[in-house]
C-alpha positions in Angstrom: 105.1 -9.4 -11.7 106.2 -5.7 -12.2 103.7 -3.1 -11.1 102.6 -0.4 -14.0 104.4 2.5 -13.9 102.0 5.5 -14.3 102.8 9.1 -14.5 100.0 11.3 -13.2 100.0 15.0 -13.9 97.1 17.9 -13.7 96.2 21.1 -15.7 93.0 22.8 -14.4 91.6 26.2 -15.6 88.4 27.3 -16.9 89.3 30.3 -18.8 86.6 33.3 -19.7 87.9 34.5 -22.2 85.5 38.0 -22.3 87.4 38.9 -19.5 89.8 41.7 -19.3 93.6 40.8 -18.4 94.9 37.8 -18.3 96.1 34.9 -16.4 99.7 34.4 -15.0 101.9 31.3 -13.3 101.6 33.4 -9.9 97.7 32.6 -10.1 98.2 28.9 -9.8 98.4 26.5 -7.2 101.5 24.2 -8.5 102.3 20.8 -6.7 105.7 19.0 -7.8 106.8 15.8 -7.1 106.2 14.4 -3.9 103.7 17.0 -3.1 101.3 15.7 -5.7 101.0 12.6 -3.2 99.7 14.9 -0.5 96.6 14.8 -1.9 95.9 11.2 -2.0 92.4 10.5 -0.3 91.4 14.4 -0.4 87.9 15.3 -2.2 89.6 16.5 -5.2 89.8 14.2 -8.7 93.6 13.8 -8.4 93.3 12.6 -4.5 90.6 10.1 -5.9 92.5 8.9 -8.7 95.8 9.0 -6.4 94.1 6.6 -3.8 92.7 4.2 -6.6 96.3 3.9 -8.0 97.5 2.5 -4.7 94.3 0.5 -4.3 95.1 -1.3 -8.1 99.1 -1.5 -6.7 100.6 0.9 -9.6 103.9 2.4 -8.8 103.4 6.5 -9.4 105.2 8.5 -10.9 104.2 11.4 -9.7 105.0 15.0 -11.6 103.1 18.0 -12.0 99.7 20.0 -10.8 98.4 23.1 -12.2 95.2 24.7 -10.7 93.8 27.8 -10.4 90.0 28.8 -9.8 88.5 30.4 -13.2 89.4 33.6 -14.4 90.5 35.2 -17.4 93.0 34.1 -20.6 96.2 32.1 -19.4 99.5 33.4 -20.5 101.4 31.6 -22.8 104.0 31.4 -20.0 101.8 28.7 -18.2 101.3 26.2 -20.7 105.2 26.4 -22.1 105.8 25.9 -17.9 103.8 23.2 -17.4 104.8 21.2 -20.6 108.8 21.9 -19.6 108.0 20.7 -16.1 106.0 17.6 -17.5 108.3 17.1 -20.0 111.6 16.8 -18.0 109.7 14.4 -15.8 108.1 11.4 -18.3 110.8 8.6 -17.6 112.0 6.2 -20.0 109.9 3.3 -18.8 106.0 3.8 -18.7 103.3 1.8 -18.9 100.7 4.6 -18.6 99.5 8.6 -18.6 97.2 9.7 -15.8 95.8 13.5 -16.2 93.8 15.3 -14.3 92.1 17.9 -17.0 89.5 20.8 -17.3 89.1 20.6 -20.9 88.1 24.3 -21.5 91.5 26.3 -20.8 92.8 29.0 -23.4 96.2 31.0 -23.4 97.0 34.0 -25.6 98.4 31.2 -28.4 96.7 28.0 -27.9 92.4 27.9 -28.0 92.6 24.6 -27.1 95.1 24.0 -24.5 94.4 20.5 -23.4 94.3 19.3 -26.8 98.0 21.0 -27.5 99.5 19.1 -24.4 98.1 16.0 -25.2 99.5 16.4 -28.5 103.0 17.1 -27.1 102.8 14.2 -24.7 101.9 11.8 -27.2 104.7 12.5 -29.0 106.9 11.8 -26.3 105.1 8.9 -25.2 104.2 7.1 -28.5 101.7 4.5 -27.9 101.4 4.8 -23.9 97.9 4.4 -22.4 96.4 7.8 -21.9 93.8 8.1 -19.6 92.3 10.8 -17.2 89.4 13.1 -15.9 87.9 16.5 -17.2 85.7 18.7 -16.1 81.9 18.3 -17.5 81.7 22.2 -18.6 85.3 21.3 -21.2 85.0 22.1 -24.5 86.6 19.0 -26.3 87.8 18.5 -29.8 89.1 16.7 -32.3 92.6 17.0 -30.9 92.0 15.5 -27.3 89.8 12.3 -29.0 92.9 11.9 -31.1 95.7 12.0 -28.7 94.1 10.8 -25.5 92.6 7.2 -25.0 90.2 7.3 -22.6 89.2 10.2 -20.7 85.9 10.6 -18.0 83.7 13.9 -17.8 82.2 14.4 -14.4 78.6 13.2 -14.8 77.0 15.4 -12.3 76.1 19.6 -12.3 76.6 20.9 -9.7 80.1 18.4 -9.6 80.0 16.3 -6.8 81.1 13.5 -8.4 84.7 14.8 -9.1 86.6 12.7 -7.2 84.6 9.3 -8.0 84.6 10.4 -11.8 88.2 10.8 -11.5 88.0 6.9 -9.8 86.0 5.7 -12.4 88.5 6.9 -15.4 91.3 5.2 -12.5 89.2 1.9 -12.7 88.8 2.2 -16.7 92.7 2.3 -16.8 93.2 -0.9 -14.8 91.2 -2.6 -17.1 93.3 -1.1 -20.2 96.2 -2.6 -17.8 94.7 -5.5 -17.1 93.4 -6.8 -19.8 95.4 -5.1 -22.6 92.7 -4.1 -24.6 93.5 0.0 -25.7 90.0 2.1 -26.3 89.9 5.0 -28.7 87.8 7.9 -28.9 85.5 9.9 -31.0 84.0 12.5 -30.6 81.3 14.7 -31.9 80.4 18.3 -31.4 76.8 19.4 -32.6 75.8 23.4 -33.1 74.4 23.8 -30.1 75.7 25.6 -26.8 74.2 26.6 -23.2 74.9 29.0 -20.5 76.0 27.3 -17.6 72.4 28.3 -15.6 71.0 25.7 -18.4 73.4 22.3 -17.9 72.1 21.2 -14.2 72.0 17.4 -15.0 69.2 17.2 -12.9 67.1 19.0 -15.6 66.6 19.2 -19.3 68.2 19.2 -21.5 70.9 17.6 -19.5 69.3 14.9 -17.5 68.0 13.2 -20.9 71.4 13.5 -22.4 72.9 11.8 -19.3 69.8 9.0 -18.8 71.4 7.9 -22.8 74.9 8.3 -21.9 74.6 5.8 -19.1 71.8 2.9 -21.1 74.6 3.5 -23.8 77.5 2.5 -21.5 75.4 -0.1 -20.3 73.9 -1.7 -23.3 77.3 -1.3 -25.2 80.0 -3.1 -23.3 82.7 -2.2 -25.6 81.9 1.5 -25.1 84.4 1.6 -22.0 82.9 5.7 -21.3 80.3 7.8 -23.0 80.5 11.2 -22.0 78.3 13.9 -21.9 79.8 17.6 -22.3 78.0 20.4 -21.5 80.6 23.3 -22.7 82.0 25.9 -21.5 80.0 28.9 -23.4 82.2 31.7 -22.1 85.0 30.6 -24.1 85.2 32.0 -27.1 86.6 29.2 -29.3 85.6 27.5 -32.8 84.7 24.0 -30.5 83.3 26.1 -27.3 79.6 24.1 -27.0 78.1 20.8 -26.1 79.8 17.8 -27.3 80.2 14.1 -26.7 82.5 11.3 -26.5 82.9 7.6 -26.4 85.7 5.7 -25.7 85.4 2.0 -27.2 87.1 -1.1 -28.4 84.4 -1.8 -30.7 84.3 -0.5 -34.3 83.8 2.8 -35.2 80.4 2.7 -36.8 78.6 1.5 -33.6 80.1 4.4 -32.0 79.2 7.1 -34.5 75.8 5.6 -34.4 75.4 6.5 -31.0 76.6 9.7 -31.0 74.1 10.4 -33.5 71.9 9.5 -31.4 73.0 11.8 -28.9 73.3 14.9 -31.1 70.1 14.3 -32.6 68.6 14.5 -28.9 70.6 17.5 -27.7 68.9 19.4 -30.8 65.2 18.3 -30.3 65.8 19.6 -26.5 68.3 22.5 -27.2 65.6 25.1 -26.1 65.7 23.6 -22.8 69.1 24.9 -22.0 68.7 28.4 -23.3 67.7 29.8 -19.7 66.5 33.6 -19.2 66.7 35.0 -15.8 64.2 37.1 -14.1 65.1 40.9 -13.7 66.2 42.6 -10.6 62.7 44.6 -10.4 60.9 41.9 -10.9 62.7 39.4 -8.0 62.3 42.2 -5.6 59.4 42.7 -6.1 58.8 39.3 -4.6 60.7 39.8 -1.3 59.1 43.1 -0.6 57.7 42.7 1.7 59.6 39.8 3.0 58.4 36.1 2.8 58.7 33.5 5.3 62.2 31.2 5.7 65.6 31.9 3.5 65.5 33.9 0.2 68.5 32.7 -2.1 69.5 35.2 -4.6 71.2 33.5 -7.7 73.3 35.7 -9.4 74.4 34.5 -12.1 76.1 37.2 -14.5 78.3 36.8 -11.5 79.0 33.6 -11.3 82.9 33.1 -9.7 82.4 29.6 -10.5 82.5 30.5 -14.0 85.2 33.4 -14.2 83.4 36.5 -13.0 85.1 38.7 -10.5 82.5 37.9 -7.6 82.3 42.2 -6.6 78.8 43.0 -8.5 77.2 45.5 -6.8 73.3 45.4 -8.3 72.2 42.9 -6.0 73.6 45.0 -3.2 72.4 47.9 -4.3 68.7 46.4 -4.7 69.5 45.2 -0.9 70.4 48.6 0.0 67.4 50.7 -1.9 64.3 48.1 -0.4 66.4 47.8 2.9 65.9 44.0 3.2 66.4 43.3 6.7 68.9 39.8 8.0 70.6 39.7 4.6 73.7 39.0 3.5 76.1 39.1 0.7 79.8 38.4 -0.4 81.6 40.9 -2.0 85.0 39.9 -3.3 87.2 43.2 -2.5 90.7 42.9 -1.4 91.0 46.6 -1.3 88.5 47.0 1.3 89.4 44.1 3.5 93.4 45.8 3.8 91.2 49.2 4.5 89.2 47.8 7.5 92.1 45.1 8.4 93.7 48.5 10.1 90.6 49.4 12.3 89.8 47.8 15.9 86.4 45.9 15.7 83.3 47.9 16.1 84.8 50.5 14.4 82.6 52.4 11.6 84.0 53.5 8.2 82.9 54.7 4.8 84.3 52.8 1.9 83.5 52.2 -2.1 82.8 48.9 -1.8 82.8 46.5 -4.7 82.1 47.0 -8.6 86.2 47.3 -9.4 86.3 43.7 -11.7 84.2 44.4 -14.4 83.6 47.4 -16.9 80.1 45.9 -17.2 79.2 46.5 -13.2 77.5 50.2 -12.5 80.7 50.3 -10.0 81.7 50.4 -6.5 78.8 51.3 -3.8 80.0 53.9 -0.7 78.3 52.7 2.1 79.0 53.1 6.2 79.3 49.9 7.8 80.8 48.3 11.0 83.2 46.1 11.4 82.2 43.0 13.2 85.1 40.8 12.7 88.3 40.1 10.1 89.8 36.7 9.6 92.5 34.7 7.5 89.5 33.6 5.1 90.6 29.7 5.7 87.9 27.4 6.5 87.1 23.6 6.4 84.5 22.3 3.9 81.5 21.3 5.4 80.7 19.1 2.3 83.7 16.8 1.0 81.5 15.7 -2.4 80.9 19.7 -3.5 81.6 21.4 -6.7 83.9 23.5 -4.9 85.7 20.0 -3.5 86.3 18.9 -7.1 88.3 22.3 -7.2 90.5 22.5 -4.3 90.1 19.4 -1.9 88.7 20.2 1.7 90.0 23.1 2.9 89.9 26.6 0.8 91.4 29.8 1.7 88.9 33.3 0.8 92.3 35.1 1.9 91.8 37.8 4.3 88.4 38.7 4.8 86.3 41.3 6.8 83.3 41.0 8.2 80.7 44.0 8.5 77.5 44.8 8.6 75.4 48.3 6.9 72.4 49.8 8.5 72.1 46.9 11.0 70.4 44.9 8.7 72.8 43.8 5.8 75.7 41.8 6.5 78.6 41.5 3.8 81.4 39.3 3.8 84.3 40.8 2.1 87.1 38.3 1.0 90.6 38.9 -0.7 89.9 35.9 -2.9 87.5 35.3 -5.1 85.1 32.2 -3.5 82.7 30.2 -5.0 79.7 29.6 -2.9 79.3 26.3 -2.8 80.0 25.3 0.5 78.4 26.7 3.8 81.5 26.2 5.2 82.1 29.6 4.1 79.5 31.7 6.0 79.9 29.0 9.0 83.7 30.0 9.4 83.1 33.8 10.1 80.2 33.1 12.5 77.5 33.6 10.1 74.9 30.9 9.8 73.3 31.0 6.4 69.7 29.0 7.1 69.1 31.9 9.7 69.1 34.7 7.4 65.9 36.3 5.6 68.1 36.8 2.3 71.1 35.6 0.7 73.1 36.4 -2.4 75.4 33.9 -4.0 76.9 34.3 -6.6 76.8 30.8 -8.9 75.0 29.1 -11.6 73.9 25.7 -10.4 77.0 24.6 -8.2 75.6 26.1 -5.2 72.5 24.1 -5.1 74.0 21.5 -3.2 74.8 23.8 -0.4 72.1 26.0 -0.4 68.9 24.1 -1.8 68.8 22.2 1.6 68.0 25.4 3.9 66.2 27.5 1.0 62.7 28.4 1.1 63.1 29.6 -1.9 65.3 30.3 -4.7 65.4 33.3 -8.1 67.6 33.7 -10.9 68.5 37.2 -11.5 69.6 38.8 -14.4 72.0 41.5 -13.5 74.9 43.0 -15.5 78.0 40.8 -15.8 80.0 38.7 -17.7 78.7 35.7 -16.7 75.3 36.2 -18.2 73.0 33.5 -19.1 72.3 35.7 -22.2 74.3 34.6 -24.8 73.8 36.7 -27.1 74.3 39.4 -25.7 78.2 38.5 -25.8 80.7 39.6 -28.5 81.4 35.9 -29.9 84.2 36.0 -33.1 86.0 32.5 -33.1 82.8 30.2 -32.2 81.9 28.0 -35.2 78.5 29.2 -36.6 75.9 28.5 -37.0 75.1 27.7 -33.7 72.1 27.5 -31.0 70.8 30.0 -30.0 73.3 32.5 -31.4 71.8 31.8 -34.8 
């Protein structure tokens, strides 16, 4: 018996589109070839999906990876080099499509990336089996239901189920294989969308949506997935929001049935997911004087996770002003690390630090500080199931970074790449244990929970200036369908 042939490729940015600039190829991470197979077994969704293929016996063809953490709109160059590469590699026999997806990339011409490759491929691949993962915070639409079979949203916020979503689309695809039964999906998108700080799928509205998602899957066996889509709200595109899908070889009515019943419960607990954070005055007012155990300040204008340049300086500055002693804070500022990268440790300097990435920061903070140690940035994730996993595997590289220290009582990390806190493995690396600080600042939504809710004694949300605010409407939205919770 022949073994399926089954190409697997990837395409994975979150793009923020209220960001200046934009996005180039020299911001990606690009595997080719062989080097895709690398990352069978890693933490990542393509090194689960990878290590369920060879479990199931397929032979892989293996072409193309994209990735690159989130950041601002792609350039059109990306997504004509992708499809080229992709393109020149689907061979004549197939018997299937693997992808490993976001679901909320945009580029200067296409709003909906994902939906304009899947488009392409099916037309080179006519009737092929697509299958795949995405990213719980996509933005879906019509185009991806049409053109891809049956894809699997990760299920958990913060995402540590990456990888073992990516296995569970891997699975659904043997089955398709197996049995030769082809699902469809359909998809519905209702006028409702949340900030990130509002999709943990531990809470409302989210953990309701995903209790029905799964007693849908289960009481439906012809509904092969039913995914629940939080959105990406920080793209600014007619189907940015909440959505769902099911993929089924049932009839279509069933399925529209239940997403009906899914839309209708997203809008009776919409209000849920429409989270306010606490001001800065008022959250320091509650350290000051300090409490007992570790203080996590969550900062979520400038979340990196979800685009923002990670070099806010409020935070800091409200550090700085009520002299909070055994904090700490990362400050994304290349400029700064190749300053003190020159200087013997223990040496003092003054430098602007922070506040260059966004208009909307009050801008860099001069401060003195002392260098206590500088370092390549690379480090070993402590926790192979995080959000940050699901991004880049186990290891992840900050780039150079600098370690200092102001006033002997604030420590800042300074990296030359933007770093999502979601893994102690960061802090760990450049001798800096976070459960033994007083204070910390990270700068996330929900994915740092896992990390950090473990050694907290506490955590605030703090509304600070940035383009990751959990204020939506305080954004300048133009292309978002409207009406639409809780813009309207």
């Amino acid at each position: 018996m022949m073994r399926p042939r089954v190409l697997f490729a990837g395409l994975f940015h979150e793009t923020h589109t209220f960001l200046d600039g934009a996005t180039g190829l020299a911001a990606f991470e690009i595997r080719r070839d062989a080097q895709l197979l690398e990352c069978a077994g890693d933490s990542s969704p393509l090194g689960g999906a990878l290590e369920s293929a060879r479990n199931f016996g397929w032979e892989i063809v293996a072409a193309i990876d994209f990735r690159t953490a989130p950041s601002a709109i792609v350039e059109d160059e990306v997504v004509e080099t992708f499809w080229r590469e992709l393109d020149e590699r689907i061979p004549a026999q197939l018997d299937a499509v693997y992808l490993v997806l976001h679901g909320a990339m945009v580029s200067q011409s296409f709003p909906d990336v994902e939906g304009e490759i899947l488009a392409r491929l099916r037309g080179r691949v006519g009737g092929v089996p697509v299958f795949g993962v995405y990213d719980l915070h996509a933005n879906y639409t019509q185009r991806m239901a049409d053109h891809a079979n049956c894809l699997v949203a990760f299920r958990e916020n913060p995402h540590t189920d990456g990888r073992a979503a990516a296995q569970i689309a891997a699975g659904l695809l043997q089955r398709c294989l197996t049995t030769g039964q082809v699902p469809r999906t359909y998809w519905r998108h209702p006028p409702v969308m949340w900030p990130p700080t509002g999709t943990a799928t531990a809470l409302e509205p989210m953990h309701a949506l995903e209790s029905l998602a799964r007693h849908l899957e289960k009481s439906s066996p012809e509904f092969w997935a039913v995914n629940v889509i939080a959105g990406f709200s920080f793209a600014d595109t007619p189907d940015a929001g909440v959505s769902f899908t099911i993929a089924t070889t049932g009839d279509e009515l069933r399925a529209q049935v239940a997403l009906d019943q899914l839309c209708f419960l997203a809008a009776e607990k919409k209000s849920y997911g429409d989270v306010t954070d606490a001001a800065v005055v008022e959250v320091m007012a509650k350290i000051d004087p300090l409490p007992p155990g570790l203080t996590v300040l969550v900062e979520p204008s400038d979340n990196i996770g979800g685009g923002a340049p990670g070099d806010g300086t409020s935070l800091l500055r409200a550090l700085v002003e009520h002299a909070i002693p055994n904090a700490a804070i990362a400050i994304n500022d290349p400029e700064a690390v190749r300053h003190l990268s020159a200087l013997p440790i223990g040496a003092r300097a003054t430098l602007p630090i922070g506040g260059k990435g966004s208009r909307i920061d009050p801008g860099p903070l001069t401060l003195e500080v002392e260098l206590l140690r500088t370092s390549d940035g690379r480090f070993e994730l402590v926790d192979k199931q995080s959000h940050l996993a699901a991004m880049a595997g186990d290891r992840f590289e900050m780039g150079p970074c600098a370690l200092v220290r102001h006033a002997e009582r604030l420590t800042i990390l300074l990296t030359s790449r933007k770093t999502p806190p979601f893994d102690l493995g960061q802090w760990r690396s450049q001798g800096v244990d976070p459960a033994k600080l007083s204070v910390i600042v990270v700068k996330a939504a929900v994915a740092h929970g896992r990390a950090y809710d473990p050694i907290a004694a506490r955590m605030y949300w703090v509304d600070t200036p940035g383009p990751c605010t959990s204020n939506l409407r305080s954004l300048p939205y133009r292309h978002v369908r409207r009406p639409i919770f809780p813009l309207d």
